[in-house]
C-alpha positions as CSV (number, residue, x, y, z in Angstrom):
1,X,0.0,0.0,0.0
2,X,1.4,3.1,-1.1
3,X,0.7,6.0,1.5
4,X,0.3,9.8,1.0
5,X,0.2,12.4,4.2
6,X,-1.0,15.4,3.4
7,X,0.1,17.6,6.0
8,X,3.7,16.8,7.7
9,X,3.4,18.6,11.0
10,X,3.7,16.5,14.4
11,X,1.0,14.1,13.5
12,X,1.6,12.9,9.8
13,X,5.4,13.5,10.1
14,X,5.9,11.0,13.0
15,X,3.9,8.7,11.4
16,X,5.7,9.1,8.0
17,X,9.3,8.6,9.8
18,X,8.6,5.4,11.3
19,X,6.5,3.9,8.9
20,X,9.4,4.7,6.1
21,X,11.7,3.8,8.5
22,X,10.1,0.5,8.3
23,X,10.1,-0.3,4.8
24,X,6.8,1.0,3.7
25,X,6.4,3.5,1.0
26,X,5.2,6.9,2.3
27,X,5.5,10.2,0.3
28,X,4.7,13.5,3.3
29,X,3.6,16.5,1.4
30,X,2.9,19.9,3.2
31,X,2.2,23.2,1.7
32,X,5.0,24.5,4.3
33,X,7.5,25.4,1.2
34,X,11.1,25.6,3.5
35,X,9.4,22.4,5.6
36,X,9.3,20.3,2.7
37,X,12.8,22.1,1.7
38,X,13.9,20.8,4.7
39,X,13.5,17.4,4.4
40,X,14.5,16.5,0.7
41,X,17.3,17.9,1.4
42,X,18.7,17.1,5.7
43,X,15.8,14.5,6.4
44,X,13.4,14.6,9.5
45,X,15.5,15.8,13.2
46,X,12.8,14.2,15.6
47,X,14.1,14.5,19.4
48,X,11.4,14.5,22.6
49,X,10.4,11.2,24.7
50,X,12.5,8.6,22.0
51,X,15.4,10.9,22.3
52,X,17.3,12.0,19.2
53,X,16.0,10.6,16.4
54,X,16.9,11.3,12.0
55,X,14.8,10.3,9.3
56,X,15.5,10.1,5.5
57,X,11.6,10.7,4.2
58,X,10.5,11.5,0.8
59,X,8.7,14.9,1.2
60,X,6.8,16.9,-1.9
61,X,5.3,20.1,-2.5
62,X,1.8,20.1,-3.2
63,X,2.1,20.6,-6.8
64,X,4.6,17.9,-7.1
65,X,2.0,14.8,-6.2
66,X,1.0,12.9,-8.7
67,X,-1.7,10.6,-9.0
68,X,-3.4,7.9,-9.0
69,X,-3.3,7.9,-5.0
70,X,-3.8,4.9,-2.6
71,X,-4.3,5.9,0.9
72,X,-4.2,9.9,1.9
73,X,-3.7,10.4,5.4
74,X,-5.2,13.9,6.2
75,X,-2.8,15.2,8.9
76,X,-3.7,19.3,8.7
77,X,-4.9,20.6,11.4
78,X,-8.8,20.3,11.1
79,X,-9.5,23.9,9.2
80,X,-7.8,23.0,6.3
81,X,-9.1,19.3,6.0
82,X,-11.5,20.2,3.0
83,X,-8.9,22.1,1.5
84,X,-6.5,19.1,2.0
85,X,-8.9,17.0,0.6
86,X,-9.9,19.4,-2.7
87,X,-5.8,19.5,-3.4
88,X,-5.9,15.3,-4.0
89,X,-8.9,15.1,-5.9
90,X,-7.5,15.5,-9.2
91,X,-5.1,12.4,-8.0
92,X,-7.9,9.7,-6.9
93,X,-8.0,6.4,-8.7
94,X,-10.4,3.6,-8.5
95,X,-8.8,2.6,-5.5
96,X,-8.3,6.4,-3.2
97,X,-9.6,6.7,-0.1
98,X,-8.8,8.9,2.5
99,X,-8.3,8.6,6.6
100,X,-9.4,11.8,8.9
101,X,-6.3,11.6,10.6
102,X,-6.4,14.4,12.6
103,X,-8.7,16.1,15.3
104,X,-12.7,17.0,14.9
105,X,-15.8,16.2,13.4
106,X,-14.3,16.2,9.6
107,X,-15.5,13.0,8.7
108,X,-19.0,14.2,7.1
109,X,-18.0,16.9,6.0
110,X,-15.2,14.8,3.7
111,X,-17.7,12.1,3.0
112,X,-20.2,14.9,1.3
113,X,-17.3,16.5,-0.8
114,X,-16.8,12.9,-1.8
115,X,-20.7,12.4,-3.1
116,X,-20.6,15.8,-4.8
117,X,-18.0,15.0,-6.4
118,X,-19.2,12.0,-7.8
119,X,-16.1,9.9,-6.4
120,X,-18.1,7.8,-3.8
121,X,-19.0,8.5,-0.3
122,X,-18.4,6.6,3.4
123,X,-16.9,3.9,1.7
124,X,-13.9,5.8,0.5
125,X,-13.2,7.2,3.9
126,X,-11.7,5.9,7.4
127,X,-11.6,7.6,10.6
128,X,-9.3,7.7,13.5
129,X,-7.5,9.1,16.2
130,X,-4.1,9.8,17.0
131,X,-3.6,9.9,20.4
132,X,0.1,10.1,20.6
133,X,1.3,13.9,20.4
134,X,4.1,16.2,19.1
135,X,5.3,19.9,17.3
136,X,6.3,21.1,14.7
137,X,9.1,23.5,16.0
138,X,10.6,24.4,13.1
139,X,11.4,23.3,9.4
140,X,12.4,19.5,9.3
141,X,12.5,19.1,13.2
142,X,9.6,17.8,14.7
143,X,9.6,17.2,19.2
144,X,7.7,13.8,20.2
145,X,5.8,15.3,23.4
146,X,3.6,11.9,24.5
147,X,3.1,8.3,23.5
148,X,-0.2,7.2,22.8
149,X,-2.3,4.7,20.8
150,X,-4.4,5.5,17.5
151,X,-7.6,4.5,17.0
152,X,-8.6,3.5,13.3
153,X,-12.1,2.1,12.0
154,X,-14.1,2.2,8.5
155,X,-17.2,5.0,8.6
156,X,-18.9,1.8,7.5
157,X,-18.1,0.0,10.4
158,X,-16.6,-3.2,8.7
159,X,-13.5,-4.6,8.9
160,X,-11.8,-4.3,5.1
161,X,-8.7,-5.7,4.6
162,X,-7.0,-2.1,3.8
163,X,-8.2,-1.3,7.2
164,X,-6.2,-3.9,8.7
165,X,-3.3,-3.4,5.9
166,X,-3.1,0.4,7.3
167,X,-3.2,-0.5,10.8
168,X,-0.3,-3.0,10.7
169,X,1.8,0.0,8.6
170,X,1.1,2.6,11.3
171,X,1.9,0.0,13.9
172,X,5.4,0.8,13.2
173,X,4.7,4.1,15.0
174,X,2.3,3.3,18.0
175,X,-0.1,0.6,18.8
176,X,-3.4,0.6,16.7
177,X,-6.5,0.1,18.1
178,X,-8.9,-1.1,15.4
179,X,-12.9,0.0,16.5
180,X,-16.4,-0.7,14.5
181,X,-17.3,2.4,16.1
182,X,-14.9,4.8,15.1
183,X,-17.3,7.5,15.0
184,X,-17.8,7.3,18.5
185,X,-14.1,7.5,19.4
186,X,-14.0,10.4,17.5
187,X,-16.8,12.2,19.7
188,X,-15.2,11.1,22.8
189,X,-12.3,12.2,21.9
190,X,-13.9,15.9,21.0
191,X,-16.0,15.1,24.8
192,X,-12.4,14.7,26.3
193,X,-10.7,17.6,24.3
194,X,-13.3,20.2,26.2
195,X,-10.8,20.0,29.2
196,X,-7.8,20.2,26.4
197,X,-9.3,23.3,25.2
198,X,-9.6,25.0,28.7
199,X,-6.6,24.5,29.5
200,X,-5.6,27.1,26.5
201,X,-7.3,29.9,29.0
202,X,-3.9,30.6,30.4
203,X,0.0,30.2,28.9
204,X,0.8,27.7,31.2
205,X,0.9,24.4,31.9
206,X,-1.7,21.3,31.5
207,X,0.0,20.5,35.4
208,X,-0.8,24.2,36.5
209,X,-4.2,24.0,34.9
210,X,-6.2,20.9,34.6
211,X,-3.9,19.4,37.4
212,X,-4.8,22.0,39.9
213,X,-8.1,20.8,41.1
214,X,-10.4,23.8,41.6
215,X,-9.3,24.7,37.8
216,X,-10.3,20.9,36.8
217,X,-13.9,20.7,38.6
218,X,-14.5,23.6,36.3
219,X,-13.3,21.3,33.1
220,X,-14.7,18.6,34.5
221,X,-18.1,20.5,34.4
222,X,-17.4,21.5,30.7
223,X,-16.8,17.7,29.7
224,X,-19.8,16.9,31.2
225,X,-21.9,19.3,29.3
226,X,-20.1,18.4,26.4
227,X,-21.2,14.6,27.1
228,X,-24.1,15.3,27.5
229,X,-24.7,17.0,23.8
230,X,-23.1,13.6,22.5
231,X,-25.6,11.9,24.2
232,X,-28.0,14.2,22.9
233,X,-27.5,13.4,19.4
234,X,-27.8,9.7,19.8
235,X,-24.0,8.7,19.9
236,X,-22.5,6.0,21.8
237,X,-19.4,7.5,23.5
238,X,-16.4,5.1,23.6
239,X,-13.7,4.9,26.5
240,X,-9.8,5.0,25.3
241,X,-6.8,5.7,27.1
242,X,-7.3,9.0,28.2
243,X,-11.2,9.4,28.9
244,X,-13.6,7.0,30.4
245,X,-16.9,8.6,29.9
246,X,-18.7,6.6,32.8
247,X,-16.7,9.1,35.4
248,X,-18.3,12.4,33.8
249,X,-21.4,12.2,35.1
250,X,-21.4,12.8,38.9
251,X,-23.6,12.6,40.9
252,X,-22.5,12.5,44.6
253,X,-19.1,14.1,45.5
254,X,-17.5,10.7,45.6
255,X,-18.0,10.7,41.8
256,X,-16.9,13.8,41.5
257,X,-13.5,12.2,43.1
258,X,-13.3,9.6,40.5
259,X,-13.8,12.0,37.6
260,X,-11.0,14.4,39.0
261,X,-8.9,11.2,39.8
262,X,-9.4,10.6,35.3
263,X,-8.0,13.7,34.8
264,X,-5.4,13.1,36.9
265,X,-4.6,10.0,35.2
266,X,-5.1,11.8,31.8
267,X,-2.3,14.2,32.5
268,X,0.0,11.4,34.0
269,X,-0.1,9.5,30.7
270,X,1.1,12.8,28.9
271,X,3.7,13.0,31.1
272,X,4.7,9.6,31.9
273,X,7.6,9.0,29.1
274,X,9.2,12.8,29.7
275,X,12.2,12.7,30.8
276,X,13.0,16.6,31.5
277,X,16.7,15.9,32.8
278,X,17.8,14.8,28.9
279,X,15.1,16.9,27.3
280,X,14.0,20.2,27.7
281,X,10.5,20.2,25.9
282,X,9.1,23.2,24.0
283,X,5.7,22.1,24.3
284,X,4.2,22.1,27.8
285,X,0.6,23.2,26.5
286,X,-2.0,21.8,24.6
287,X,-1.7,21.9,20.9
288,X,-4.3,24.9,20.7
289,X,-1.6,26.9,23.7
290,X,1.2,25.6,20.7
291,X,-0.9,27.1,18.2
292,X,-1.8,30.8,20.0
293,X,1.4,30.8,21.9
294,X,4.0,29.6,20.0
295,X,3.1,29.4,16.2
296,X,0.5,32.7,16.4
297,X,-2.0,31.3,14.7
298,X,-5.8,30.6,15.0
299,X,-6.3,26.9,16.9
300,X,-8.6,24.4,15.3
301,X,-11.3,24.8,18.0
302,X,-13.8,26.8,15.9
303,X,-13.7,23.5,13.3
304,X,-13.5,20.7,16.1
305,X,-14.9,21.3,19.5
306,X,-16.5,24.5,18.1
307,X,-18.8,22.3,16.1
308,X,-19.8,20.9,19.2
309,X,-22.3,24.0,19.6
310,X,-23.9,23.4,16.5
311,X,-24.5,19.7,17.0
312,X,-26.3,20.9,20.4
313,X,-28.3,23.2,18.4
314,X,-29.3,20.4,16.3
315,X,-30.3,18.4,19.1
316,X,-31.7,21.0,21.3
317,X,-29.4,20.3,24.1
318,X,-27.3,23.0,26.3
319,X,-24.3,23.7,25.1
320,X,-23.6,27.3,27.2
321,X,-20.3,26.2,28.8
322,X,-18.6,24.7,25.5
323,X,-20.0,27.8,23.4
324,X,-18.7,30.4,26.7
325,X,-15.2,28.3,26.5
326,X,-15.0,28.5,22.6
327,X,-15.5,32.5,22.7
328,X,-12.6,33.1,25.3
329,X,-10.5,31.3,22.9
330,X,-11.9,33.3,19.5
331,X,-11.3,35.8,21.8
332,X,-7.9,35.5,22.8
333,X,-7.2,34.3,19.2
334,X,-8.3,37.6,18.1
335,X,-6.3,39.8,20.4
336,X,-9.4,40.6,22.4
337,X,-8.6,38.7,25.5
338,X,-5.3,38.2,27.1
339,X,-4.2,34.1,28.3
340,X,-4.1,34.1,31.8
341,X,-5.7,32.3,34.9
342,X,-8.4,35.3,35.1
343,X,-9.9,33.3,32.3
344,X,-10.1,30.6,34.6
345,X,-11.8,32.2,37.6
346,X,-14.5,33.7,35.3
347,X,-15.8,30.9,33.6
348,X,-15.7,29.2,36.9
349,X,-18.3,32.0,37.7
350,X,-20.0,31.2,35.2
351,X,-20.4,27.5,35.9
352,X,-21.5,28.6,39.4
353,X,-23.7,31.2,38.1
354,X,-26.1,28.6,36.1
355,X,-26.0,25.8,38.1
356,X,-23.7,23.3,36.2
357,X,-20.7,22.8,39.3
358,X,-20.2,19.4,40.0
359,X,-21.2,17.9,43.1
């Protein structure tokens, strides 16, 4: 199977270096011109929790692929996903299909532009989700931040022989966790990324934020709303490493213990493989605090967890803690707000002002 990334930031370039690395053939293409510079020409620097790391990749500019196309990984963050997706189009064969891999809801959204197009529909598209985590710091250098598994599944729910063909590929990067419900990983992990986006109120740290545990009852309270939409919409919410849905819906302040205790254990997994005496690491946020901090760019909130307003719309459920959360971050994306732990204290008011604290 012959694989194309579009997109050859943390995500897609990691995968790309250890799947090459293993023999298979994998061609990453970003629209990052001195990126892709980069590694035709000095390979892939990777350093972080595997320690220091070099990759010889095959890297092209966009207007350098050529068709017909097997599997497209999707690795852009999840604004540009349609436009990832137009750029290949004019490179699909009988064969093409594509794999979401990246954050949101983009799964539709690609499956439509697939039936307009007259090139198929769920059938030419997988979802999954990366759980393992990195940056982009600069051109041809990519830090490995966390270890993690990746979920993979058909949108149809059946088990294809390319699904398993993919999944033994990536396993050269991470374990792969095949699922017949992918698209319920995929909300759980926008449930679980509600606390991932909070902690993007303030330029710190996911241990001074979510691991300080007034700040997580008030993400706690945010996943839970955000659960709750999920449930709203008729999907069935599946538990993976990081996030066992069963522990966000308290109801006595013993619950509320197990659900802080998650979090806990969320952040310990993030953390577990860092070794900070033989690596200094550059990312200590989220990858939306990467995104408005470091790179200075908008975050892909407004096209992942933002979306999970709308799908509360849809439903009719209440959505006023996700939709508050989402407009401190347009804000502070905007210049309008400034990071900082006052974020923090005010949408805790807010929590307490309509009722949603946990027990």
């Amino acid at each position: 199977m012959k694989i194309t990334i579009i997109g050859a930031g943390a995500i897609g370039g990691l995968a790309g270096a250890w799947m090459t690395e293993a023999g298979h053939d994998v061609t990453l293409v970003d629209r990052w011109a001195e990126h892709i510079d980069a590694l035709k020409h000095h390979g892939l620097r990777v350093d972080g929790v595997r320690g220091e790391r070099h990759f010889t990749v095959k890297a092209l500019h966009p207007h350098e692929l050529e068709g017909p196309l097997e599997a497209v990984l999707i690795a852009t963050k999840s604004q540009h996903a349609l436009e990832a997706l137009e750029s290949v189009l004019p490179h699909f064969g009988l064969d093409t299909f594509v794999v979401s891999y990246q954050n949101g809801f983009n799964e539709p959204d690609l499956i439509a532009r697939l039936e307009a197009a007259g090139l198929g529909g769920a059938e030419r598209v997988m979802g999954s989700i990366p759980n393992y985590g990195g940056a982009l710091v600069d051109p041809g250098y990519i830090e490995f931040v966390h270890e993690g598994p990746i979920q993979l599944g058909e949108m149809t729910g059946e088990r294809t022989p390319r699904l398993s063909e993919l999944a033994a590929m990536l396993g050269a990067l991470t374990e792969v966790q095949l699922s017949d419900n992918i698209w319920g990983q995929i909300w759980a992990k926008e449930v679980y990324s509600a606390q991932v986006v909070f902690s993007a109120l303030a330029d710190a740290s996911v241990t001074e934020t979510l691991g300080v545990e007034r700040y997580a009852r008030v993400a706690g309270a945010v996943v839970r709303e955000a659960l709750e939409i999920a449930e709203a919409n008729g999907i069935t919410v599946e538990a993976f490493d990081f996030f066992d849905p069963a522990n966000y819906k308290p109801q006595t302040p013993e619950d509320t213990g197990k659900l802080l205790a998650n979090i806990q254990h969320a952040i310990w997994l993030l953390k577990k493989d860092q070794k900070p005496a033989t690596h200094q690491f550059k990312k200590k946020g989220s990858g939306i605090w990467w995104d408005i901090v470091y790179r200075n760019r908008p975050s892909e909130v407004r096209s992942s967890n933002g979306k999970l307003v709308t799908y509360a719309e849809r439903a009719g459920a209440d959505s006023r803690l996700n939709a508050k959360l989402c407009e401190m971050i347009y804000e502070i994306e905007d210049g309008k707000r400034p990071l900082g732990f006052q974020n923090i204290i005010e949408l805790e008011g807010y929590v307490n002002s309509i009722g949603k604290a946990l027990p």
